[in-house]
DSSP file (Angstrom, degrees, kcal/mol; ACC not computed):
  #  RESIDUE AA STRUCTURE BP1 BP2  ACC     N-H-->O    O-->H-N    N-H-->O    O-->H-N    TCO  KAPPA ALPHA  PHI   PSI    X-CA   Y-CA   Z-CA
    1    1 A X              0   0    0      0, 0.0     3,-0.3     0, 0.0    18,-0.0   0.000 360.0 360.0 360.0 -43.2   -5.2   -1.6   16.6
    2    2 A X        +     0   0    0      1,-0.2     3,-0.3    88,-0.1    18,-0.1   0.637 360.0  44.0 -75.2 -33.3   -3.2   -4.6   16.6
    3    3 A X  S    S+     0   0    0      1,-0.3    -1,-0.2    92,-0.0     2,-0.2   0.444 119.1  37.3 -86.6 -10.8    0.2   -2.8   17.1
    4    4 A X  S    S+     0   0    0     -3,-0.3     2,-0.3     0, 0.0    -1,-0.3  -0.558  79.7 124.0-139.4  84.6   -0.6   -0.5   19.6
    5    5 A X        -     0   0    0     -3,-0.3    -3,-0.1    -2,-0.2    14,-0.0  -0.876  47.0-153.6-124.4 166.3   -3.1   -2.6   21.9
    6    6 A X        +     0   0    0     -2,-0.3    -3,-0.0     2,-0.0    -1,-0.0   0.656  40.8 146.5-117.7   5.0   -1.7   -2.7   25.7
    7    7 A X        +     0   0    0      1,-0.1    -2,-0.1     8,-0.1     5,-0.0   0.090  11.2 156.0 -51.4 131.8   -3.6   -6.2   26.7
    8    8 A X        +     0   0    0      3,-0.0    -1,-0.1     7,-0.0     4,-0.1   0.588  51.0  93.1 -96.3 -37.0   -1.7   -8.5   29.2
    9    9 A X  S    S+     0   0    0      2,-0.1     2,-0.3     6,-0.0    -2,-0.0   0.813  92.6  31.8 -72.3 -24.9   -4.7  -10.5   30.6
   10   10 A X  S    S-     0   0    0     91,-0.1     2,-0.2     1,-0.1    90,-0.0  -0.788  99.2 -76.0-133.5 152.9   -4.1  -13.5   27.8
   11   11 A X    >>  -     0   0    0     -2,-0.3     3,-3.0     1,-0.1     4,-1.0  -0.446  43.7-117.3 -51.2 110.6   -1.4  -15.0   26.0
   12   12 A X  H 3> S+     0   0    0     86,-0.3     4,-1.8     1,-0.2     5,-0.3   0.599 115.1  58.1 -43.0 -14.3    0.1  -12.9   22.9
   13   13 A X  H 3> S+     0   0    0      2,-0.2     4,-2.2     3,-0.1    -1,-0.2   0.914 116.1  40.7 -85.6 -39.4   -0.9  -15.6   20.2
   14   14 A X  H <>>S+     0   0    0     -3,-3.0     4,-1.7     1,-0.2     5,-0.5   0.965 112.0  50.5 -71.4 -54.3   -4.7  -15.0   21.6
   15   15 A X  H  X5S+     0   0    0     -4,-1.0     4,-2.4     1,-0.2    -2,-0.2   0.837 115.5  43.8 -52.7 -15.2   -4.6  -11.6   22.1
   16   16 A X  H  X5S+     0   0    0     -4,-1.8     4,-4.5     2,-0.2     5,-0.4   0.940 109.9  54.4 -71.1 -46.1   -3.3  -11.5   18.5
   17   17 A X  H  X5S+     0   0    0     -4,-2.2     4,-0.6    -5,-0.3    -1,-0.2   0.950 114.7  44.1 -44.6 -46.3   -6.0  -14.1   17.1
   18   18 A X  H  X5S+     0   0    0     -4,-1.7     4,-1.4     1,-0.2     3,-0.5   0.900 114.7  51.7 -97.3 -28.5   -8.8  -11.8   18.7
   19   19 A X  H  X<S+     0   0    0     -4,-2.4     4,-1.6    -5,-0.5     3,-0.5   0.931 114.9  38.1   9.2 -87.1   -7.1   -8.7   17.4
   20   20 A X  H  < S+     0   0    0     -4,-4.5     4,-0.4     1,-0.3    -2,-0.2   0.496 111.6  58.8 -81.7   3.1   -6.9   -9.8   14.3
   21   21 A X  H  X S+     0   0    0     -4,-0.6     4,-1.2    -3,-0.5    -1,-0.3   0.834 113.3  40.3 -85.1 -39.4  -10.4  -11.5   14.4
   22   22 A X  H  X S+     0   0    0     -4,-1.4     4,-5.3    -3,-0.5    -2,-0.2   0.937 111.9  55.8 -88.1 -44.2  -12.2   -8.0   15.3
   23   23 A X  H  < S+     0   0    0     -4,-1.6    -2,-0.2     1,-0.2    -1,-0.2   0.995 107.4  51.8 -54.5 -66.0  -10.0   -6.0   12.8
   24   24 A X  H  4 S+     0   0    0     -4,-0.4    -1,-0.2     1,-0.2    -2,-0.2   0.865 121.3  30.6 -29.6 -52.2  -11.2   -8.4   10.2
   25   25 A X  H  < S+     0   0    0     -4,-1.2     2,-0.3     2,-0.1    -2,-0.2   0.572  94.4 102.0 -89.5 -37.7  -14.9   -7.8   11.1
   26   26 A X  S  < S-     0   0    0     -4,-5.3     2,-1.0    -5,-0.1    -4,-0.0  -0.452  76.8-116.9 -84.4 154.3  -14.7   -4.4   12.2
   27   27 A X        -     0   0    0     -2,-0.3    -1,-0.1     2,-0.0    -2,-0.1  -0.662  36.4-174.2-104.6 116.7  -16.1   -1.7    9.5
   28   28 A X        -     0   0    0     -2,-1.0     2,-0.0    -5,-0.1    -1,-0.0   0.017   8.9-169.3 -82.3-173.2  -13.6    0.6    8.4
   29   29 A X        -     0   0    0     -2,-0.1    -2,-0.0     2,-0.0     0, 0.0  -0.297  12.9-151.0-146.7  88.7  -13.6    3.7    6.1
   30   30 A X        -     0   0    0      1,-0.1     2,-0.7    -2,-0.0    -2,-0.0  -0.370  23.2-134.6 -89.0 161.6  -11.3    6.0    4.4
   31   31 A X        -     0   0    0      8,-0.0     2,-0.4     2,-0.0    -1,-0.1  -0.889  15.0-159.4-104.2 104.5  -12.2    9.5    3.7
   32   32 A X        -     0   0    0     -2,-0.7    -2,-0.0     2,-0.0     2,-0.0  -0.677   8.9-178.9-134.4 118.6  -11.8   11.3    0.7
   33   33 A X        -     0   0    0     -2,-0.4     3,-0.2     1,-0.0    -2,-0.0   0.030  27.3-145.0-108.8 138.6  -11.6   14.9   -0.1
   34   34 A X  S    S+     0   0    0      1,-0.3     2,-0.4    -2,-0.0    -1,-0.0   0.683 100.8  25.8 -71.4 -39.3  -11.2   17.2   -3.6
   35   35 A X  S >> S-     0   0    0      1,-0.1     3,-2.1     2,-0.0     4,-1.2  -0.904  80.0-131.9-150.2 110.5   -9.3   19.7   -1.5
   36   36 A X  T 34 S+     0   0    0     -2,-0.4     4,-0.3     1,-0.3    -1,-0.1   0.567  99.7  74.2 -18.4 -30.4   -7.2   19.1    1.8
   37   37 A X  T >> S+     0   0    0      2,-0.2     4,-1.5     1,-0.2     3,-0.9   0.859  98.0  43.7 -79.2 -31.8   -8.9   22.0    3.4
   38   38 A X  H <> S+     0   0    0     -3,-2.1     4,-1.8     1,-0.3    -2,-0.2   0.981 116.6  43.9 -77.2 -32.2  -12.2   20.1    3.9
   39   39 A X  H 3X S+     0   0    0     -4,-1.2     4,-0.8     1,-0.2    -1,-0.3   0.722 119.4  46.7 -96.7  14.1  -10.6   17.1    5.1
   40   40 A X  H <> S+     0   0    0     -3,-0.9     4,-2.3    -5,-0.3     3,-0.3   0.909 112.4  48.3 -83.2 -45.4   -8.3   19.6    7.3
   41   41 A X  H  X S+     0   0    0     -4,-1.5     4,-0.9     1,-0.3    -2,-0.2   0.633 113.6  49.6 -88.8 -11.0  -11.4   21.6    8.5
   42   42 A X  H  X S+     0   0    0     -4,-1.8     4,-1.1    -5,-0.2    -1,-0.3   0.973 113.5  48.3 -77.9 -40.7  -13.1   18.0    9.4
   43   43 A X  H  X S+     0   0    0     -4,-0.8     4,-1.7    -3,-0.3    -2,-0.2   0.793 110.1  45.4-107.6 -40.6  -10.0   17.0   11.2
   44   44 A X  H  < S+     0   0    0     -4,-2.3    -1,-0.2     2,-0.2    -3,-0.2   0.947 116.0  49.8 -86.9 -34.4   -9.5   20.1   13.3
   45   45 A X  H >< S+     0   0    0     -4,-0.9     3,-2.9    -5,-0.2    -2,-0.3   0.989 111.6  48.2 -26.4 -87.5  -13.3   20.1   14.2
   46   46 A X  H 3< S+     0   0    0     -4,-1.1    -2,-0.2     1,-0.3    -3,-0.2   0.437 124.6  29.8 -80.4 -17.8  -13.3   16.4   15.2
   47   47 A X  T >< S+     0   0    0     -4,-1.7     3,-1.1    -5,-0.1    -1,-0.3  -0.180  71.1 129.4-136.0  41.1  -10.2   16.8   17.3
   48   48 A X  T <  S+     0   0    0     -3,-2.9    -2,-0.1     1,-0.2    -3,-0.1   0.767  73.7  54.1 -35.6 -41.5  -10.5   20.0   18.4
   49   49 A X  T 3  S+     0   0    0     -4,-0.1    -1,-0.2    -3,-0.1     2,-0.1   0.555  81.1 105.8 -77.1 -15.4   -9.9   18.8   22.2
   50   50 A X  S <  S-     0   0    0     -3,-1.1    -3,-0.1     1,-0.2     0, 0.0  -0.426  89.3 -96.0-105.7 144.4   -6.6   17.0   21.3
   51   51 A X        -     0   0    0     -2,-0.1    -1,-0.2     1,-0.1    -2,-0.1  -0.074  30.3-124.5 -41.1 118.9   -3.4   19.1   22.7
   52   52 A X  S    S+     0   0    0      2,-0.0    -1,-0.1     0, 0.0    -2,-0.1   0.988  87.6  79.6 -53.8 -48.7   -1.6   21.7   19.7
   53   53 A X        -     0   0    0      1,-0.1     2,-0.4     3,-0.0    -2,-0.0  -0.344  68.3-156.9 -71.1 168.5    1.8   20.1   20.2
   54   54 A X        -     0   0    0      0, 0.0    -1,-0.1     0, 0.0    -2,-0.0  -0.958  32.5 -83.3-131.6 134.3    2.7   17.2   18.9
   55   55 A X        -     0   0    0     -2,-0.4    -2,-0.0     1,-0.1     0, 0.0  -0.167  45.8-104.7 -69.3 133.4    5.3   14.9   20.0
   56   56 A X        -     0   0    0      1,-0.1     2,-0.8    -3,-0.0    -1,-0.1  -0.095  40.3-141.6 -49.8 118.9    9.4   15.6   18.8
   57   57 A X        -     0   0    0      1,-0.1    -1,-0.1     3,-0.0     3,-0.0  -0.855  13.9-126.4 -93.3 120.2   10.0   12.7   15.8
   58   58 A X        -     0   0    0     -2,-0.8     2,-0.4     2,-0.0     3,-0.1   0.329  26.4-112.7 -26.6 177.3   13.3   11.3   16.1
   59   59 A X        -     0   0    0      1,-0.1     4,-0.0     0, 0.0     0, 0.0  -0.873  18.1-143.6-111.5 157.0   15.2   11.6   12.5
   60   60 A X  S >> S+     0   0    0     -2,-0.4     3,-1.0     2,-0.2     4,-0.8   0.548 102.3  53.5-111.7 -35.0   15.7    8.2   11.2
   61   61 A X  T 34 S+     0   0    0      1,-0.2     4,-0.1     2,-0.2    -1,-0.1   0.841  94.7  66.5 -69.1 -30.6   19.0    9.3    9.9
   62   62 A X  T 34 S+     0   0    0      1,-0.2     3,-0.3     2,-0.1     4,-0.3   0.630 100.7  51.0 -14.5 -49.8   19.9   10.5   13.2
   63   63 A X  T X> S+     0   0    0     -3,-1.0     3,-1.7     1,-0.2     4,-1.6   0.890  84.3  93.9-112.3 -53.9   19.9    6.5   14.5
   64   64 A X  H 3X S+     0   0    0     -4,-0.8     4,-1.3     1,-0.3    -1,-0.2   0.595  88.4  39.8 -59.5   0.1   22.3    5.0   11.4
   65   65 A X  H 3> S+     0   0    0     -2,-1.2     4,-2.3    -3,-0.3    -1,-0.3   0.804 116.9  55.7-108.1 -21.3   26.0    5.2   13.3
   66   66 A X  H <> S+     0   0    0     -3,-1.7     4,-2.4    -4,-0.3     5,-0.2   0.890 111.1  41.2 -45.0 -49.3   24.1    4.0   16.2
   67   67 A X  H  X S+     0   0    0     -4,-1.6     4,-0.7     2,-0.2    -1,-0.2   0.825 106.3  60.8 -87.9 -15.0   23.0    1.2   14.2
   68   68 A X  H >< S+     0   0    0     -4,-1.3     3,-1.0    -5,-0.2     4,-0.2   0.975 104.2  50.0 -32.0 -78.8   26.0    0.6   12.8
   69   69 A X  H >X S+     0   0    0     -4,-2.3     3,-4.9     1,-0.3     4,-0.7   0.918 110.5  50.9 -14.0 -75.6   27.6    0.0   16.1
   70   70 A X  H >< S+     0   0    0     -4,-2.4     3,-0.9     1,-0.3    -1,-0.3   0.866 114.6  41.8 -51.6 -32.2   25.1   -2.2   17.0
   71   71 A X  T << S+     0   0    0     -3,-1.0     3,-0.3    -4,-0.7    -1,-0.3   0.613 111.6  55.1 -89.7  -1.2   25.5   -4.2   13.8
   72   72 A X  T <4 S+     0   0    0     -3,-4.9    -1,-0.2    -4,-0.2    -2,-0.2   0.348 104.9  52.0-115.2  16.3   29.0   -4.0   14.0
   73   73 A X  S << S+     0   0    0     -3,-0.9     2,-0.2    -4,-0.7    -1,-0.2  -0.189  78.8 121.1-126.9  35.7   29.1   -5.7   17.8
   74   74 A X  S    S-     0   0    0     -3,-0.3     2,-0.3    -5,-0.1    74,-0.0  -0.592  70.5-126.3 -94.9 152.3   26.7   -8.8   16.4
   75   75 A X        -     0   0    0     -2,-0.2     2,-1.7     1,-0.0    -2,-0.1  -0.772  36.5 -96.6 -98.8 147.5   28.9  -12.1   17.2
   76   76 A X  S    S+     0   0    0     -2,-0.3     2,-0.2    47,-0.1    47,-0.1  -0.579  77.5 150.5 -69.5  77.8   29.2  -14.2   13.6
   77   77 A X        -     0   0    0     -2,-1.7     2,-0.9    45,-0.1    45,-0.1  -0.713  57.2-111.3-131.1 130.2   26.8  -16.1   14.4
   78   78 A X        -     0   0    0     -2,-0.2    85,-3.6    43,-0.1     2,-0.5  -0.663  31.5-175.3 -90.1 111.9   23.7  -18.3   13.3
   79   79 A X  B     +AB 122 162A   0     43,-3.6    43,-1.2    -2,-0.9    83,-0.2  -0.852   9.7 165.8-112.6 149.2   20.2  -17.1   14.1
   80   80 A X        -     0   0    0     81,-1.6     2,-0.4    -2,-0.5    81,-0.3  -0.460  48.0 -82.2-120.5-156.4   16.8  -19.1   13.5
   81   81 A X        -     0   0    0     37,-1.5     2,-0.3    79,-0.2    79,-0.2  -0.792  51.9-114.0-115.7 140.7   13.0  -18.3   15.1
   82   82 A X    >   -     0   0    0     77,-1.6     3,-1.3    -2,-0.4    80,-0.0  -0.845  41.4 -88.4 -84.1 124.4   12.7  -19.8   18.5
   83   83 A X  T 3  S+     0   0    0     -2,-0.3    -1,-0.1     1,-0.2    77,-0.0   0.007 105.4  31.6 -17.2 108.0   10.4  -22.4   18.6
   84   84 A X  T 3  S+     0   0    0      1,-0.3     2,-0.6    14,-0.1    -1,-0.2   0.368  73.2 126.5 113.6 -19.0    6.8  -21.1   19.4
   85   85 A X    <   -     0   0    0     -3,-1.3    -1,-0.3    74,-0.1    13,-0.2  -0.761  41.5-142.9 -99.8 135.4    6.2  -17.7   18.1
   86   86 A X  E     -C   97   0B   0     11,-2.1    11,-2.5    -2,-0.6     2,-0.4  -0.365  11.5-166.8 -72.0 148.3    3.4  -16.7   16.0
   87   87 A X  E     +C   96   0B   0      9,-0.2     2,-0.3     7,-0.1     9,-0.2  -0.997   9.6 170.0-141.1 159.0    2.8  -14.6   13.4
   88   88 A X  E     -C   95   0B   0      7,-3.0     7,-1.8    -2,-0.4     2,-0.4  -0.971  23.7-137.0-151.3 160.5   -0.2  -13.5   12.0
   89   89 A X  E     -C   94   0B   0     -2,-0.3     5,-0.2     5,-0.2     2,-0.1  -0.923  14.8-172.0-133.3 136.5   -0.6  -10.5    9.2
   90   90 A X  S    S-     0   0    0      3,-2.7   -88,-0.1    -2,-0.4     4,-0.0  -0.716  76.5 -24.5-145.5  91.4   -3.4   -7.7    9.2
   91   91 A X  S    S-     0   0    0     -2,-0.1     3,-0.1     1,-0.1    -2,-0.0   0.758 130.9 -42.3  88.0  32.7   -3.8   -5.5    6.4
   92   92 A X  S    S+     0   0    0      1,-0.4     2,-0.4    16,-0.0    17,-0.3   0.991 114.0 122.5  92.9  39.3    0.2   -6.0    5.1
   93   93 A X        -     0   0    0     15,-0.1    -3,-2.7    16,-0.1    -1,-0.4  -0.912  51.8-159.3-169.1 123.4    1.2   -5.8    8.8
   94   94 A X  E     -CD  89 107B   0     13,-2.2    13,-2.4    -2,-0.4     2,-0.2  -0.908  10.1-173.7-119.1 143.3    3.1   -8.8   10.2
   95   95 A X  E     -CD  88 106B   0     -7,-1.8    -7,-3.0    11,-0.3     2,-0.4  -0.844   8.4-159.5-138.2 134.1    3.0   -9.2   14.6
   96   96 A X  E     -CD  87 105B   0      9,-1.9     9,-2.4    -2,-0.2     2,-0.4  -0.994  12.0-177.4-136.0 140.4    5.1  -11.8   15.9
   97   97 A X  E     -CD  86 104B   0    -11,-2.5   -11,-2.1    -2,-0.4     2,-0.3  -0.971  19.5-144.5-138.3 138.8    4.1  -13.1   19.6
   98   98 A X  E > > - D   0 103B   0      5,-1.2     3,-1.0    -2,-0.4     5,-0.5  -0.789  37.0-108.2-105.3 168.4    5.8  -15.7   22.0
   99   99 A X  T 3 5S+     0   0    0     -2,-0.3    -1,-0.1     1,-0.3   -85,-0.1   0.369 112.1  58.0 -71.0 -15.3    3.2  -17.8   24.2
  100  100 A X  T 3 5S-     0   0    0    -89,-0.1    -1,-0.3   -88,-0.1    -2,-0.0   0.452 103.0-134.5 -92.6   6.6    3.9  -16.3   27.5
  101  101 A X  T < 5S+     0   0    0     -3,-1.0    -2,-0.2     2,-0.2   -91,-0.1   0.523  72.5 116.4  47.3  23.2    3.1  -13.0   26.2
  102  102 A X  T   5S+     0   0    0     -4,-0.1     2,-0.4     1,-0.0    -3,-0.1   0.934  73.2  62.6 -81.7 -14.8    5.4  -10.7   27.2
  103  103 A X  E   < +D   98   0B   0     -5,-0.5    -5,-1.2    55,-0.1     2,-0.2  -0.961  45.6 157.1-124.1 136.3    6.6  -10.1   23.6
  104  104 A X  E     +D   97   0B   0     -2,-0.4     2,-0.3    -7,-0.2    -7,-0.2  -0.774  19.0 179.4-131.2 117.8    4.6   -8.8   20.9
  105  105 A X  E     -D   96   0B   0     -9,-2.4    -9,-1.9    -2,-0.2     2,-0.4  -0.952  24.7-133.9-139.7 142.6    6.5   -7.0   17.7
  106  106 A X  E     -D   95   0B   0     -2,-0.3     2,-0.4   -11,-0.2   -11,-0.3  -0.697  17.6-165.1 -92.4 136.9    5.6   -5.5   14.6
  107  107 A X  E     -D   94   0B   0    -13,-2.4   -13,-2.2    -2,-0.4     2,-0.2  -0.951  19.6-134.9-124.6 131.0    7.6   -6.5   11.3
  108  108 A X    >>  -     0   0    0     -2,-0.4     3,-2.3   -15,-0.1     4,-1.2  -0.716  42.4 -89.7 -94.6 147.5    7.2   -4.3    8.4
  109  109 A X  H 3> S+     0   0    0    -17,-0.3     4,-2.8     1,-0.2   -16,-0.1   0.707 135.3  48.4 -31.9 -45.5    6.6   -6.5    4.9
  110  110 A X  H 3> S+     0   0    0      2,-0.2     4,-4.0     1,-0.2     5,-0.4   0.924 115.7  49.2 -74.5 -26.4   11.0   -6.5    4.4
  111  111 A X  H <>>S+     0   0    0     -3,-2.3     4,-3.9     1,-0.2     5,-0.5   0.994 107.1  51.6 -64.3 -64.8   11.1   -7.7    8.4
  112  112 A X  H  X5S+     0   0    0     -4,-1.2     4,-2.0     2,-0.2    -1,-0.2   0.919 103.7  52.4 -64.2 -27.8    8.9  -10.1    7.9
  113  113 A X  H  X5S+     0   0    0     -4,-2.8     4,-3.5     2,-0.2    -2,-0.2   0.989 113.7  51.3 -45.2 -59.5   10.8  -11.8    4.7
  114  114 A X  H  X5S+     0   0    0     -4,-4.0     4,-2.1     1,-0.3    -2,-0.2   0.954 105.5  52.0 -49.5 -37.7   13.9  -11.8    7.2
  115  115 A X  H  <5S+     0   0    0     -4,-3.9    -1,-0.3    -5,-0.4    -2,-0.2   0.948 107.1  50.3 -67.5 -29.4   11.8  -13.4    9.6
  116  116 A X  H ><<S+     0   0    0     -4,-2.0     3,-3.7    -5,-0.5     4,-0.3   0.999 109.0  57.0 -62.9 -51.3   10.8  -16.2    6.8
  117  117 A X  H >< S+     0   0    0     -4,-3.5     3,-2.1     1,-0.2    -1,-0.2   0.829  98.3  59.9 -59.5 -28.2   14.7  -16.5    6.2
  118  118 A X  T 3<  +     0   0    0     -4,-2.1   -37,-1.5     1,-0.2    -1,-0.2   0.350  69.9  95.1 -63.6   7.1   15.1  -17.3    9.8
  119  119 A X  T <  S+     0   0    0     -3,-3.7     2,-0.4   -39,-0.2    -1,-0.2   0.913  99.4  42.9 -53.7 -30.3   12.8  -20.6    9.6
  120  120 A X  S <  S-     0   0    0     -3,-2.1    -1,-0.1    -4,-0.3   -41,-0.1  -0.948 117.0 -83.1-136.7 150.5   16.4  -22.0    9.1
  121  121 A X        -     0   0    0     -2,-0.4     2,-0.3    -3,-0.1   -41,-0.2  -0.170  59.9-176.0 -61.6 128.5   19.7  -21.0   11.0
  122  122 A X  B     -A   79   0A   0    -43,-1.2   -43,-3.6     1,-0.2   -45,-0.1  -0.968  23.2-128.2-170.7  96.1   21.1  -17.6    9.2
  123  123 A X     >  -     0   0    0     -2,-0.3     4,-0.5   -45,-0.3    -1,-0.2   0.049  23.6-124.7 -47.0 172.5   24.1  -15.4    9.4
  124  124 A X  H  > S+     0   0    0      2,-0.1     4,-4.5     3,-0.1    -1,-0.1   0.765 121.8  49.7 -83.2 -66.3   23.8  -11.7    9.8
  125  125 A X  H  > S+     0   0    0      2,-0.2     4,-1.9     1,-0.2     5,-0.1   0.854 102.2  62.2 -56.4 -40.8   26.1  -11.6    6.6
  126  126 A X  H  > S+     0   0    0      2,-0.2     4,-1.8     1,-0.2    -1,-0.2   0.922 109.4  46.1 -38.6 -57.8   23.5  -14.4    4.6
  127  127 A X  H  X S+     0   0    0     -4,-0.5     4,-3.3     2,-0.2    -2,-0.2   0.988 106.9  55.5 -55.3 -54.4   20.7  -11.6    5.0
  128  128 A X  H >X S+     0   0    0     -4,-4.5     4,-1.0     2,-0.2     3,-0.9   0.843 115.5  39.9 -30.9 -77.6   22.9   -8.8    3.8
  129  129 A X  H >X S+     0   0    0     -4,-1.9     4,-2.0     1,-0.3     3,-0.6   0.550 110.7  55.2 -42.1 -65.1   23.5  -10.6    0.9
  130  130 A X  H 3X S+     0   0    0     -4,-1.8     4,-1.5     2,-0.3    -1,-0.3   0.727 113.0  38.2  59.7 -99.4   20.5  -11.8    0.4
  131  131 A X  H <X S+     0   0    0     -4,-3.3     4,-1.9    -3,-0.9    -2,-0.3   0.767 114.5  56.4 -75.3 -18.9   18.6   -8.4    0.5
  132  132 A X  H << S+     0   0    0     -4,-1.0    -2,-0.3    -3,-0.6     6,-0.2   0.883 107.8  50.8 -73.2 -47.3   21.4   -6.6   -1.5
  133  133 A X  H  < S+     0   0    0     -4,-2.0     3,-0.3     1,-0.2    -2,-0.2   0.807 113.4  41.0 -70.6 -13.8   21.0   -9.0   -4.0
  134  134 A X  H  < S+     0   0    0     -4,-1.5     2,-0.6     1,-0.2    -2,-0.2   0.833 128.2  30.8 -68.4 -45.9   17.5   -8.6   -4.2
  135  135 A X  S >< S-     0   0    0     -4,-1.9     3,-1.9    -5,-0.2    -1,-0.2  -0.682  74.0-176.9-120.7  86.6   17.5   -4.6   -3.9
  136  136 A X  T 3  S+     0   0    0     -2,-0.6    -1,-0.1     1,-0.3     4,-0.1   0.796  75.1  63.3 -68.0 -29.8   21.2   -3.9   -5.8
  137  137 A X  T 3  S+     0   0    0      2,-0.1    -1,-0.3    -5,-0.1    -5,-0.1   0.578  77.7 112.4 -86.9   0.5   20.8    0.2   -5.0
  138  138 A X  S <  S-     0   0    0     -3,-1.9     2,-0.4    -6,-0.2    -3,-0.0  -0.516  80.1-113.2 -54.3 157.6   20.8   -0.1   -1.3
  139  139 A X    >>  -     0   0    0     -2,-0.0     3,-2.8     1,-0.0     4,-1.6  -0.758  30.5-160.8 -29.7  86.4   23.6    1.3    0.8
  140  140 A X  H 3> S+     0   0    0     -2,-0.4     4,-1.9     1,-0.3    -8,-0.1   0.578  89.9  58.7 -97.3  14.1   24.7   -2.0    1.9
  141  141 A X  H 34 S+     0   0    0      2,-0.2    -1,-0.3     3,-0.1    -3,-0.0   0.372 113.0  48.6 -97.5  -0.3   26.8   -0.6    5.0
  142  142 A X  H X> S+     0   0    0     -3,-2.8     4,-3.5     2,-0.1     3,-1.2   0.828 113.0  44.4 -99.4 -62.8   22.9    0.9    5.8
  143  143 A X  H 3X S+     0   0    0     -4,-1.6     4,-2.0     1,-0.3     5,-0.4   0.945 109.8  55.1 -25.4 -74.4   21.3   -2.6    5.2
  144  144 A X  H 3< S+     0   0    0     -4,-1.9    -1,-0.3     1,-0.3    -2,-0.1   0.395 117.2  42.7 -73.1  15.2   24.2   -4.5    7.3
  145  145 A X  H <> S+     0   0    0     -3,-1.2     4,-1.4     3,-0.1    -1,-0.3   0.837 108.9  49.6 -83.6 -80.6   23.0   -2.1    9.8
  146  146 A X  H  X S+     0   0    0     -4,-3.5     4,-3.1     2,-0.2    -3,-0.1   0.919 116.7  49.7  -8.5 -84.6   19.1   -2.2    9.5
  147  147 A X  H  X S+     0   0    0     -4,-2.0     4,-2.3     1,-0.2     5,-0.2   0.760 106.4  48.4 -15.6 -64.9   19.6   -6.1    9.8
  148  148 A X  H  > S+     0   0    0     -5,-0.4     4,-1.8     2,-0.2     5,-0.4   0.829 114.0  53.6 -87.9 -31.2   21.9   -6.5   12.9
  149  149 A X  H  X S+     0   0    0     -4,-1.4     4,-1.0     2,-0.2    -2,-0.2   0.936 108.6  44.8 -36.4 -75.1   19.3   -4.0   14.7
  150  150 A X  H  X S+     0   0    0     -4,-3.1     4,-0.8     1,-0.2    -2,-0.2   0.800 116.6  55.3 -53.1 -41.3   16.1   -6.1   13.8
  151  151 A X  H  X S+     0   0    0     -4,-2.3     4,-1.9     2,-0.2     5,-0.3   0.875 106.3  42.3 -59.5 -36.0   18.2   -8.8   14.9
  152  152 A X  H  X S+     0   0    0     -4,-1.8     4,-1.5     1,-0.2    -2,-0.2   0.780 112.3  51.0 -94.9  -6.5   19.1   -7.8   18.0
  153  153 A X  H  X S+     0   0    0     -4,-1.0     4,-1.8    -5,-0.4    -1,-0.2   0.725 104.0  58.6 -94.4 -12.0   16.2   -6.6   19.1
  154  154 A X  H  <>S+     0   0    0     -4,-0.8     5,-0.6    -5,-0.2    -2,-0.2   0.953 109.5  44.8 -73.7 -36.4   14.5   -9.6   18.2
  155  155 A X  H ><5S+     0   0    0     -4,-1.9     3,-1.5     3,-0.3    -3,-0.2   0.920 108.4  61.9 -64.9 -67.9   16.9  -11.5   20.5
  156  156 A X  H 3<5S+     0   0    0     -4,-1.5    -1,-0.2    -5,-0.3    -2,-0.2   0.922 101.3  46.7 -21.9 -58.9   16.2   -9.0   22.9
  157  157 A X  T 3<5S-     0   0    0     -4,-1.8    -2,-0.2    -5,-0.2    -1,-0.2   0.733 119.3-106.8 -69.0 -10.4   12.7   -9.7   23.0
  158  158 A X  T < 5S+     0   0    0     -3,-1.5    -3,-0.3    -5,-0.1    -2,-0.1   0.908  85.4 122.7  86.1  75.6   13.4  -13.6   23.4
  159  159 A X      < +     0   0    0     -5,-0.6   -77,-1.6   -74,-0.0    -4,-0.2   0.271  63.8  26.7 -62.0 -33.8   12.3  -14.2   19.9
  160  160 A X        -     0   0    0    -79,-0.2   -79,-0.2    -9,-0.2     2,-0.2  -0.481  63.0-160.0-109.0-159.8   15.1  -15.9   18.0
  161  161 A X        -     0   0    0    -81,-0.3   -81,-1.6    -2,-0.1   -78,-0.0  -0.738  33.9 -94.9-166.0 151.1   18.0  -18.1   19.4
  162  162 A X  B     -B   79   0A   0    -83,-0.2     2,-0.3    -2,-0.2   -83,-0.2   0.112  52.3-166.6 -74.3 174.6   21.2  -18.8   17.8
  163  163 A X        +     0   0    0    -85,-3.6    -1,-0.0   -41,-0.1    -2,-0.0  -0.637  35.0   1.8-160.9 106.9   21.4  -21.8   15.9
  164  164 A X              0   0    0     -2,-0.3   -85,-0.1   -44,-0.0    -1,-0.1   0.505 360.0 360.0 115.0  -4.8   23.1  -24.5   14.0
  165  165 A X              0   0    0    -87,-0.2    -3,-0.0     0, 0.0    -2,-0.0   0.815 360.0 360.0-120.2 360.0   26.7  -23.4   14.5
């Protein structure tokens, strides 16, 4: 709800607060099944009306020399968090929002670690390192990749600013 909501009218740090205020509060359920055909024959019942195709998923493997590129055209450089943005977690799910709203992004649990290391000004190469020494069997030409990606989209969005060098 909180990642895909389309709200404008208010400043992201409220809409996130009342987001995450009704998610709290609202009463969920999971569904569970013996055998996949009942919870298939509930599902195709209950969205009967919804369109047979289904939208083309990129390949995620598809995107890595792309993100290479991008990670390999990052200036060496110090990035922090720009002054102001919030983040609030719902259900393992981290949203970070600056006060005029125009930005609201989802960070998945390893994004949001990066985002903690960026409390204080941070290389591209500091993270690599950093998360390769924490997870030693990554691919660390995949990582420096990953990394310079989430960074520059973060920058995109007016979320960080360099810092400190």
């Amino acid at each position: 709800m909180v990642w895909q909501n389309f709200a404008r009218e208010a400043e992201a740090p409220v809409i996130l607060a009342v987001l995450s205020r009704l998610v709290a509060t609202a009463r969920r359920f999971r569904l569970r099944y013996d055998r996949a055909e009942d919870a298939v024959d509930v599902l195709q019942r209950e969205f009967a009306e919804w369109p047979d195709a289904l939208p083309a998923v990129a390949d995620p493997q598809a995107d890595s020399s792309e993100q290479a590129v991008a990670a390999a055209t990052l200036v060496a450089r110090q990035y922090r968090q720009k002054p102001g943005i919030s983040m609030v977690e719902v259900d393992d799910q981290f949203f970070l929002a600056d006060r005029q709203g125009a930005a609201i992004h989802h960070l998945n649990p390893i994004g949001s670690s990066i985002w903690g290391l960026l409390e204080q000004p941070v290389t591209l190469d500091e993270i690599v390192e950093i998360l390769l020494t924490a997870f030693p069997d990554l691919d660390s030409a995949r990582v420096r990749a990953d990394v310079g990606s989430l960074l520059q989209e973060l920058m995109r969005k007016d979320l960080l600013q360099y810092g400190g060098d």
